[in-house]
N, C-alpha and C positions, 0 to 999 in steps of 0.2 A: 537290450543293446545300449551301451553307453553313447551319448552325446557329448560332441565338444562344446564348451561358452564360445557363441563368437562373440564375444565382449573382451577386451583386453583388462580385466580390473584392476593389476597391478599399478598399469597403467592413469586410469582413472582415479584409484584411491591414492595415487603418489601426487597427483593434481590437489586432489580435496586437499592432501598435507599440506601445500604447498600455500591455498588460500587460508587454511589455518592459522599456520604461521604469521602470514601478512596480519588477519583479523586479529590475530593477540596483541598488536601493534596498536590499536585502536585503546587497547587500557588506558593507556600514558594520559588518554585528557579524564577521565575519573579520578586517574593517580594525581592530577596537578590540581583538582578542584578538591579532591582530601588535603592537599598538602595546605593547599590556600586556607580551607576554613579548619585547618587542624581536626579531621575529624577520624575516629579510630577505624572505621570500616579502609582504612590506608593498606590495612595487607590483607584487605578482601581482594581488592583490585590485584594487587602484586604475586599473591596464588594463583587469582583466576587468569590471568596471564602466561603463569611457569608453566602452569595444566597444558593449556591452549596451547601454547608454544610447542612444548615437549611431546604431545603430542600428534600434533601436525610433522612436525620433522621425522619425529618416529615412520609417520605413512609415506613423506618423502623419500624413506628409504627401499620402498619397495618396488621403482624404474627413477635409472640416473638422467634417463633421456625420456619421460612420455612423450606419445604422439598422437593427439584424440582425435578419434575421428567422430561418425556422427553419433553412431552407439555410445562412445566414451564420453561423449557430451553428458547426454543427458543422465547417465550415473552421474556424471560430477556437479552436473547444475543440481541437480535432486540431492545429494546427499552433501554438499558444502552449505546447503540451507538449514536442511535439518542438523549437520553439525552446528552453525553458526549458533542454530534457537538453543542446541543442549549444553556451548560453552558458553553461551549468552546467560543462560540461567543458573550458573554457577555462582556471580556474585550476591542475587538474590538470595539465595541458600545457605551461602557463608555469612550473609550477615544477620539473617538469622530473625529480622523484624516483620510481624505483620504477617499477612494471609499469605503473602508470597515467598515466605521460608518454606513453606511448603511444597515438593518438588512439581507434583503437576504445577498446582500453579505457576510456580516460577518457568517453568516451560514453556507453559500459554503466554504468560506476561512475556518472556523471552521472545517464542513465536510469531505473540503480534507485536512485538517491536521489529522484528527483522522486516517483517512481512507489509509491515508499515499500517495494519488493520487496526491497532487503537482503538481495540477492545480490552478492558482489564478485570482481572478480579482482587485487585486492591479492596482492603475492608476500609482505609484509611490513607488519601492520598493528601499527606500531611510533611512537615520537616520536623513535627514530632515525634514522628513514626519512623521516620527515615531520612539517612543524610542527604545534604543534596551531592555528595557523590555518586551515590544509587540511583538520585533520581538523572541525574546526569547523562548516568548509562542508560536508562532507558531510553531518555530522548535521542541519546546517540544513534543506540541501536533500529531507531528508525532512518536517521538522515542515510547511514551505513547502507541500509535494506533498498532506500528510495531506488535511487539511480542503479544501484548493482552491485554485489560484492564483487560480480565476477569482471563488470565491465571495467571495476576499479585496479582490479590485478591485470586483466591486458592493457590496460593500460600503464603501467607503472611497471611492469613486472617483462623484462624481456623474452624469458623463456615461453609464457601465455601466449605470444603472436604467433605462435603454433597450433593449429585449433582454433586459433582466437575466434574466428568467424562463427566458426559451428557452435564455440560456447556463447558465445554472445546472441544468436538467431534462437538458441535453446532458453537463453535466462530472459529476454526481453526481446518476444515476438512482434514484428510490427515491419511496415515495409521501408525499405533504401538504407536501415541502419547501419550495413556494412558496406553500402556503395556512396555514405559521404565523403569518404576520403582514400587515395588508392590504396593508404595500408591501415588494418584492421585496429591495428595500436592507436594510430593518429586519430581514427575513429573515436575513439575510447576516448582518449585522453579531450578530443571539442566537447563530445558530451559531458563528462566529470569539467571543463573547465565552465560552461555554461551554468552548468548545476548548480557549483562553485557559487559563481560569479552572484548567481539570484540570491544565493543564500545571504553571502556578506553583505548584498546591499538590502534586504528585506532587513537582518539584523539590526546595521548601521537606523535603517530606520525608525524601526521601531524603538531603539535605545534614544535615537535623539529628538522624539516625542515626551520622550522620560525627562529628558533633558531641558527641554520644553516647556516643559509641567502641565503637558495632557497628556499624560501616562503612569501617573504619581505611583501603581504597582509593577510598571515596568521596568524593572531594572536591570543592571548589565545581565546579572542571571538568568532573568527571564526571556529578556531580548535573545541570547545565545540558545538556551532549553527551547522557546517555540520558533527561532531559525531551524535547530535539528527537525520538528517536527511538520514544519508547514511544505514548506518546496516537497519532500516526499508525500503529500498527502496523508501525513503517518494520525497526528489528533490528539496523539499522547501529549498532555499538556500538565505543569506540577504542583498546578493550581486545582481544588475538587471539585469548583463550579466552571472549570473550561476557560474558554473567551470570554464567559458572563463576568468574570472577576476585573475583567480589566473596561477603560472604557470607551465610551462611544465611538471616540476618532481612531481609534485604537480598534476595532471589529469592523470599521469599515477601510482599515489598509489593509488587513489580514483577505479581507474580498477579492480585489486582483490576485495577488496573491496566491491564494488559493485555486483562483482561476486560470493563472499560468503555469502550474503544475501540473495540471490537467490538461496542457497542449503540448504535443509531438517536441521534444528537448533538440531536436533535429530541424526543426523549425527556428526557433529561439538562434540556432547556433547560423543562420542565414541571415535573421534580422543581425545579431549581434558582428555579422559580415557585409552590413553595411544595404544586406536585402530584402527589406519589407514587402514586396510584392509576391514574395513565394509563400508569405503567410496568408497576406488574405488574398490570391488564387487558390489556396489550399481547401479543398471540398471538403475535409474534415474537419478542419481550424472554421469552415465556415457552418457548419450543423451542430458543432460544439457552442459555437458561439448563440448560437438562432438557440439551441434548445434552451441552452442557462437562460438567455433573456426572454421568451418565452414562460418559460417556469418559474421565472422571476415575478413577472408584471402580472400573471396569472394569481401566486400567493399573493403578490402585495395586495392585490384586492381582496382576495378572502381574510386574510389579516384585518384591509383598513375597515371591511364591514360587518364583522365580529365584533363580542365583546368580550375580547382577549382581555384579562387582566392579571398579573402576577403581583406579590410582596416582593418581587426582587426587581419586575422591570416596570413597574407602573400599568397606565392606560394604557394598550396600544390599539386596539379598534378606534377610529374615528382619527387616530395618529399616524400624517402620513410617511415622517423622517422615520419615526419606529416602524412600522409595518414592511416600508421597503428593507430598512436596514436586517429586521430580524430574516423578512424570508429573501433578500439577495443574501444572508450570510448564510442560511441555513440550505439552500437550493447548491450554491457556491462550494458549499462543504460534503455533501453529500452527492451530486453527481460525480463527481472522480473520485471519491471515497477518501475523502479527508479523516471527516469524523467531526471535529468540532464543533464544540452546540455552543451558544452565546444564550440563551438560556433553554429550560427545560419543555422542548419541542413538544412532548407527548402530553402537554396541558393543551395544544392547538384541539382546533376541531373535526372534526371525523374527514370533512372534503381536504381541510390543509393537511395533515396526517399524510393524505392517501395521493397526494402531489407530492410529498416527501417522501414513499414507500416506490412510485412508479420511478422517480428521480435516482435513487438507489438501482434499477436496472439498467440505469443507461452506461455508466461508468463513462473513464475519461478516454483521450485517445491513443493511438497507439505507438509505442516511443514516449511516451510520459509515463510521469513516477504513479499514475490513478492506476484504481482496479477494474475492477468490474467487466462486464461483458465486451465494452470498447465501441469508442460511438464508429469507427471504423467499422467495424462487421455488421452493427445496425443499417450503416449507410449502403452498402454491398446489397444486406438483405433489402431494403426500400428499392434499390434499382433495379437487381434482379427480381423481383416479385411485378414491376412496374413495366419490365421486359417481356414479362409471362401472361401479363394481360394484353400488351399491345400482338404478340402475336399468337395469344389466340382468334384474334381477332382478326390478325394478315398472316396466316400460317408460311406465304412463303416470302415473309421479310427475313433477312437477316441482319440481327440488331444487340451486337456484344455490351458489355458492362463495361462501362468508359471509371475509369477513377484518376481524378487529376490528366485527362487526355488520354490516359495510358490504357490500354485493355485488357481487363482482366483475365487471365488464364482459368478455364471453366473446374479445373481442378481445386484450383485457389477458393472460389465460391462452393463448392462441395465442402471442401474443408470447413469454410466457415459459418455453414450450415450444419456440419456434423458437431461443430463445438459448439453452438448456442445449445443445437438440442442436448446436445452432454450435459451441457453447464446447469439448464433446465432439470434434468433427470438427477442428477446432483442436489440440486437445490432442493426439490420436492423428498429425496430419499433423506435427506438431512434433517426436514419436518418433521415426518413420520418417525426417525430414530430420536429426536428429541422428546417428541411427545410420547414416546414409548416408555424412554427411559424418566420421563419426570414420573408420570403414571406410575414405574415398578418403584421406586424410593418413597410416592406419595407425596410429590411436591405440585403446586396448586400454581399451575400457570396458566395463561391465558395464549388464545391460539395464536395471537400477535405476537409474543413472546418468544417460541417454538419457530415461528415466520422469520422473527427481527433475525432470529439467532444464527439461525441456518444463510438468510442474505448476506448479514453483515460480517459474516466469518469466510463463507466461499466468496463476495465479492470483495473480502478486506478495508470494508466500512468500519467497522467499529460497533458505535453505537446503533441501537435499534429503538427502534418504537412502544415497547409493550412497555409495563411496570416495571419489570424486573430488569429489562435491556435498554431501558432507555438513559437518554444523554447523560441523568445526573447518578445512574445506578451503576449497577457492575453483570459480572458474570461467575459472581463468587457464589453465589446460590446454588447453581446447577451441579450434578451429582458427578465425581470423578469421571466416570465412562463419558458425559454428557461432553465435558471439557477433553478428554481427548478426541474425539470425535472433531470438534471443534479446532484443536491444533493440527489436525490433519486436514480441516476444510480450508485454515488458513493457511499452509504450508501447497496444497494442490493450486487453492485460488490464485496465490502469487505466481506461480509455475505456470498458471492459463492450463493446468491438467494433463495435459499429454508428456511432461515431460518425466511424470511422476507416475501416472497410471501405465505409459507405457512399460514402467519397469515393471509390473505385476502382469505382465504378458509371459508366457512359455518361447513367444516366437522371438518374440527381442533378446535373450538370451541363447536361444539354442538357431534357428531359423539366419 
């Protein structure tokens, strides 16, 4: 007996065209950074564009009115991502340079640009190799990924404030995003204006360091390429040795930075209302904060009493401006899943390492551009577990899960116990399929490697810790299968999982 879809797709797919379109819009700054430095990849952008465009309108034509609901969501969160990553990787392909002419690759590289994980498999991240209009779009294609494609279209986009809630609760899970403001658009539009707002003044700063003359590699180029990448947590940087290229005073502004990306954009948009006290009463603004400096003060010791030493950054054991600087930058960048290395982290030593491996599970919070688990659902599980002792102890207190005063609804923590364990189960099935497939090609990886690979893709880190995945390396090694495997962890990771898996249900479809 046949079943009906209770999905409306038409519906759905005439949405995805719709953010298509808008995303082709986004060429024009590749196209004006060709035009600036005259460089021929001019009608790589101008194709990749017509594509996008044309075809987006195309799926527009299949509902003149959608109306999503919560089903319809998440087709369209799930599949304007994966469109974005397959017209993102179009210009890599047309123009034809380098490991990432290659289409997986260019997919991955696509994928972790949207996804903002800044992970690559560049053989060569040069201006030899490649114009800076290319490199352009990459970094774009993270700032683009950071805040939301989706939240960028209800906002701007009148017909999305239909839906808008449900798309927005599906692309960027996290609590009161849609009760900052009474309408869902206005919503949209403080968070994309805060975004904003960081971006051009991180920029402004960084250029007039340059300006300065303590930033002597900083230049407007660069200032503009690591704005796209830092407020998103994204790491893509178009320099090959990262932050380590630029200097001192210059890694240690990229550190805030970093660190306010990785706080609730919802927060931000209070202070920037004139209300700091809702930041720090914030219980998550306040365990994000405790954890980084914690994790901080922790490395800088193991740093100051090692004897770290590198050709590219001197002594740093026994050095205590270096010691903090390297691991507040490195702590900094890897808990909300930045990515940037300021130098090549996986020469530390086995305890620092493994403070940078545990730092990579916490991720940032929730309503900010970081990845990872989310120190929100961390702070949930600490209370609740902390609830479970206290009454086993007094079986007949009653003693609910306070968060920010508010009481948690016992369904809420279920959930967020079912996703850590997902997320877990995930991570560990990604291990085993790594090492599986190095094993059948016969490639010689180390089980750190297989570990880096699988964390830093499902939590949209980036770089990882082994030889092969570490800060200063790639992900160009690993065998076809390996790498889609990989654009699938970064494509579900950004999603937080359900919004993707649930499409591979029978029930969500037919049910």
């Amino acid at each position: 007996m046949r079943r009906h879809l209770h999905v409306d797709w038409r519906a759905g797919l005439s949405l995805v065209g719709t953010l298509l379109a808008l995303l082709s819009l986004a060429f024009v700054v590749p196209i004006l950074v060709a035009l600036i430095y005259g460089e021929a990849d001019l009608w790589v952008f101008i194709s990749s564009m017509a594509v996008t465009a044309g075809f987006g309108l195309l799926l527009r034509q299949l509902d003149s009115e959608p109306n999503p609901g919560a089903r319809e969501a998440f087709l369209v969160v799930a599949l304007t991502w994966l469109f974005a990553a397959i017209f993102g990787a179009l210009p890599y392909i047309l123009a034809g340079n380098g490991a990432i002419a290659h289409p997986i690759n260019a997919l991955f590289e696509s994928m972790s640009g949207f996804t903002t994980t800044g992970a690559t498999v560049m053989d060569d991240i040069s201006f030899d190799t490649h114009s800076r209009s290319i490199m352009m779009w990459r970094q774009l294609t993270q700032w683009l990924g950071g805040m939301g494609i989706i939240v960028l279209a209800v906002a701007i986009l009148s017909q999305m404030a239909v839906g808008g809630a449900q798309l927005m609760e599906a692309e960027t899970p996290g609590p009161g995003v849609s009760k900052l403001t009474p309408h869902i658009a206005e919503t949209a539009r403080v968070l994309w204006i805060a975004y904003l707002a960081l971006t051009v003044i991180y920029m402004a700063l960084l250029y007039g360091l340059h300006l300065l003359g303590y930033a002597p590699n900083m230049d407007l180029y660069n200032a503009i390429a690591h704005g796209f990448t830092t407020l998103p947590t994204g790491g893509f940087s178009p320099e090959a040795r990262s932050m380590e290229a630029f200097s001192p005073i210059v890694q240690w502004l990229v550190i805030p930075f970093m660190f306010a990306a990785g706080v609730n954009f919802v927060l931000w948009w209070h202070v920037i209302s004139g209300d700091a006290r809702t930041l720090l009463r914030d219980n998550e603004f306040r365990l994000y904060l405790g954890a980084t400096s914690v994790l901080t003060i922790i490395t800088t010791v193991v740093l100051f009493v090692s004897a770290l030493e590198t050709p590219e950054t001197g002594q740093i054991g026994g050095n205590l401006e270096r010691s903090a600087r390297y691991a507040a930058f490195q702590i900094a960048s890897l808990i909300n899943s930045t990515g940037y290395a300021n130098m090549d982290f996986d020469a530390w030593s086995g305890p620092a390492k493994g403070l940078l491996l545990f730092a990579m599970f916490i991720g940032g919070s929730a309503g900010s551009t970081g990845g990872g688990i989310k120190i929100l659902r961390w702070l949930v599980i600490l209370k609740s577990l902390r609830r479970e002792m206290f009454t086993s102890i007094h079986p007949e207190a009653v003693r609910p899960v306070r968060m920010n005063g508010h009481v948690l609804d016992e369904d809420a923590i279920r959930g967020i116990y079912a996703f850590t364990l997902l997320y877990f189960v995930i991570f560990f099935v990604g291990v085993g399929l790594f090492a599986a497939d190095a094993a059948r090609v016969g490639l010689d990886l180390e089980l750190l490697d297989v570990i880096s690979a699988s964390i830093a893709t499902l939590g949209n880190i980036g770089p990882g810790l082994g030889e092969v995945t570490g800060p200063m390396g790639g992900y160009g090694e690993f065998p076809v299968t390996s790498k889609l495997l990989m654009i699938g962890l970064m494509w579900i990771g950004r999603l937080e999982l359900f919004p993707v898996l649930v499409l591979l249900t029978k029930a969500y479809w037919t049910d």
